[in-house]
C-alpha positions in Angstrom: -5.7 -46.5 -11.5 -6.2 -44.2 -8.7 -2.6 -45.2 -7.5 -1.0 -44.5 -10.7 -2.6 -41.2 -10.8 -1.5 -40.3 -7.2 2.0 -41.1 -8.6 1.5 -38.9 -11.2 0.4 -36.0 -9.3 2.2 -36.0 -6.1 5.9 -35.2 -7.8 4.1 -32.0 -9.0 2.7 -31.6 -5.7 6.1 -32.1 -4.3 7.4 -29.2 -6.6 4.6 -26.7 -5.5 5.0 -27.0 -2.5 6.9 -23.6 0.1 10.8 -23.8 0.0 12.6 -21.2 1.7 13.2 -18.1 -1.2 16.6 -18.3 -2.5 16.7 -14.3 -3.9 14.6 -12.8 -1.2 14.1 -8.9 -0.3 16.4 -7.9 1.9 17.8 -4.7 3.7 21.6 -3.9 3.5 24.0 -2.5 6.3 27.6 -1.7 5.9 30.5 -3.6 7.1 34.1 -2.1 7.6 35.9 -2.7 11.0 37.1 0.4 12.5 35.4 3.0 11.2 32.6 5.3 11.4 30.9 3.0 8.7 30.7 0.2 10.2 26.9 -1.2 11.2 25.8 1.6 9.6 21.8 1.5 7.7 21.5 1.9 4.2 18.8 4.2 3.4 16.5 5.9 1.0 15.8 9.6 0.9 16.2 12.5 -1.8 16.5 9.6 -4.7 19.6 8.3 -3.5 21.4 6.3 -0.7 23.0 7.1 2.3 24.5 5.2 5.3 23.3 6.6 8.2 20.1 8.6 9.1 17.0 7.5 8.2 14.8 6.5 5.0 12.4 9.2 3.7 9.1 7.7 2.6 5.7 8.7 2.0 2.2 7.3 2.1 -1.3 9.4 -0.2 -3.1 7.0 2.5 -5.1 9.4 5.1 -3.1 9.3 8.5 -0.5 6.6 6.4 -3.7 3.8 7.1 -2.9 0.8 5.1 0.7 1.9 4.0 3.6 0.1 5.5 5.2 1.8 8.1 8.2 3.0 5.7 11.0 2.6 8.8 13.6 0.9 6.7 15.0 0.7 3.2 14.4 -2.6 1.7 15.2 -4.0 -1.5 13.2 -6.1 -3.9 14.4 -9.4 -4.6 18.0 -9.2 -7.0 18.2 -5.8 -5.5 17.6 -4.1 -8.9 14.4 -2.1 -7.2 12.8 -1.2 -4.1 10.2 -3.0 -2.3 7.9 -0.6 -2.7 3.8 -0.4 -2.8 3.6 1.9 -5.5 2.4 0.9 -9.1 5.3 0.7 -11.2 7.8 0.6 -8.5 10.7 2.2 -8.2 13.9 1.1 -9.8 17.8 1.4 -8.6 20.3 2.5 -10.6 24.3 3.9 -10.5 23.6 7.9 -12.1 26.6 8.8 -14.7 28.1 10.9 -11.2 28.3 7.4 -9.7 25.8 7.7 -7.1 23.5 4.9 -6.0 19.8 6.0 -7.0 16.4 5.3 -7.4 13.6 6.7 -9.8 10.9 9.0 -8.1 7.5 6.9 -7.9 5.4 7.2 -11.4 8.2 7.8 -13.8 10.5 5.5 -15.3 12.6 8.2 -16.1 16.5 7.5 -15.2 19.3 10.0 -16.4 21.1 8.6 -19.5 24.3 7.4 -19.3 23.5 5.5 -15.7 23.7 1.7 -15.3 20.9 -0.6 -14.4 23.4 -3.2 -12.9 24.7 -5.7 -13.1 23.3 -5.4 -9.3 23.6 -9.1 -7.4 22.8 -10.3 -4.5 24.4 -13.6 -3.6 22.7 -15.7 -0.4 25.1 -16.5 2.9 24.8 -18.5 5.8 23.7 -15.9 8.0 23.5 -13.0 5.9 24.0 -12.1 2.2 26.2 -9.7 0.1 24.7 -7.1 -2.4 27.3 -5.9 -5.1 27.6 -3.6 -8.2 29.8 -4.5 -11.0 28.9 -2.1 -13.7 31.8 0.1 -14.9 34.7 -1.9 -13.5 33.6 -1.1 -10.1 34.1 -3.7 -7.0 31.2 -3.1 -5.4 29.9 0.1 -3.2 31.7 3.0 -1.5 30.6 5.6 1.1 31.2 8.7 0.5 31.4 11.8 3.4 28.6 14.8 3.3 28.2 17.8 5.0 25.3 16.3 7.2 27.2 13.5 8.9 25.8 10.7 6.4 27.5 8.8 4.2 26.4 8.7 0.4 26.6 5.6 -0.8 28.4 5.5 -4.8 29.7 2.2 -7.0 33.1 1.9 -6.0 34.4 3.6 -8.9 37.6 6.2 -9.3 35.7 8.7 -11.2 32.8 9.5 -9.1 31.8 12.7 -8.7 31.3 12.8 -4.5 30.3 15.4 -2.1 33.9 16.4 -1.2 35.4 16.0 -4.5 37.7 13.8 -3.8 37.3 10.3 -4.2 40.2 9.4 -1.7 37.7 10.8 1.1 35.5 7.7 0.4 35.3 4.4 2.3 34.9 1.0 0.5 32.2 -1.1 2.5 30.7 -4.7 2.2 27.1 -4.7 1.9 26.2 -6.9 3.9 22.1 -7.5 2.6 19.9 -8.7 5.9 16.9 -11.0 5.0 13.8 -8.3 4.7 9.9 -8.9 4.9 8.7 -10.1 1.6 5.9 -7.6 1.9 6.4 -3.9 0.8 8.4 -2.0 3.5 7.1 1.3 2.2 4.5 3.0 0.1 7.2 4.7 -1.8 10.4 6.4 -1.0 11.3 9.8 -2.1 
């Protein structure tokens, strides 16, 4: 009896048990040889993303204790929103310009005529790749701003970018670096 019952319970066992998380959070850098692109951060700030600088977060916490330190922009698993603290999180999106963006914290509100995906992130052997597909595009784009960063837009010929001309832009692979699976920020605005 008591053998047949271990037999029954250890394949469930076997099933609960840790394996290594095949859609983790992750953080995503730039890849494009030879230029000023390359090994670049993506970040966070002013609702949408950048290559370059740095993230802009913020914590209601008293002198930020108990928020994460908010250093780096990190995805949620499937890269479809942030990994955020906040309740409700905050969710990624193309805009109808073609910019990469994210909702403010508290509000679910997201500009009609923007695309919730398809967003994927698809595992490697040392590193991942994160990709938009929505609207034909072939992935993600960096686009030249007056501040020396790089806004990041789907990779898309009708984008409305900084300089107003789409040819200024630089297609990138985003390369998406294993993250903590713990919030890396309170929120991000």
């Amino acid at each position: 009896m008591k053998s047949s019952l271990v037999s029954l319970v250890l394949p469930l066992l076997a099933a609960a048990a840790p394996t290594q998380n095949a859609d983790p959070a992750f953080g995503v850098m730039s890849s494009r040889s030879a230029s000023p692109i390359h090994l670049l951060p993506m970040n966070a700030a002013g609702q949408r993303f950048y290559l370059g600088g740095q993230p802009s977060t913020y914590c209601p916490l008293p002198e930020g204790k108990g928020c994460p330190p908010g250093t780096s922009t990190v995805f949620a698993p499937g890269g479809g929103s942030l990994n955020v603290m906040v309740p409700g999180g905050q969710q990624v999106y193309v805009n109808p310009d073609g910019a990469l963006s994210f909702t403010q914290a508290h509000s679910a509100y997201i500009p009609p005529g923007s695309a919730l995906g398809p967003f994927k992130y698809e595992p490697g052997e040392n590193m991942g790749h994160y990709t938009f597909n929505g609207w034909g595009a072939s992935g993600f784009m960096a686009c030249p701003t007056e501040d020396e960063k790089w806004q990041v837009f789907a990779a898309i010929q009708n984008a409305t970018v900084p300089s107003g001309d789409v040819a200024d832009c630089l297609g990138f692979s985003a390369m998406a670096i294993t993250g903590n699976q713990t919030a890396a920020a309170w929120q991000y605005i």
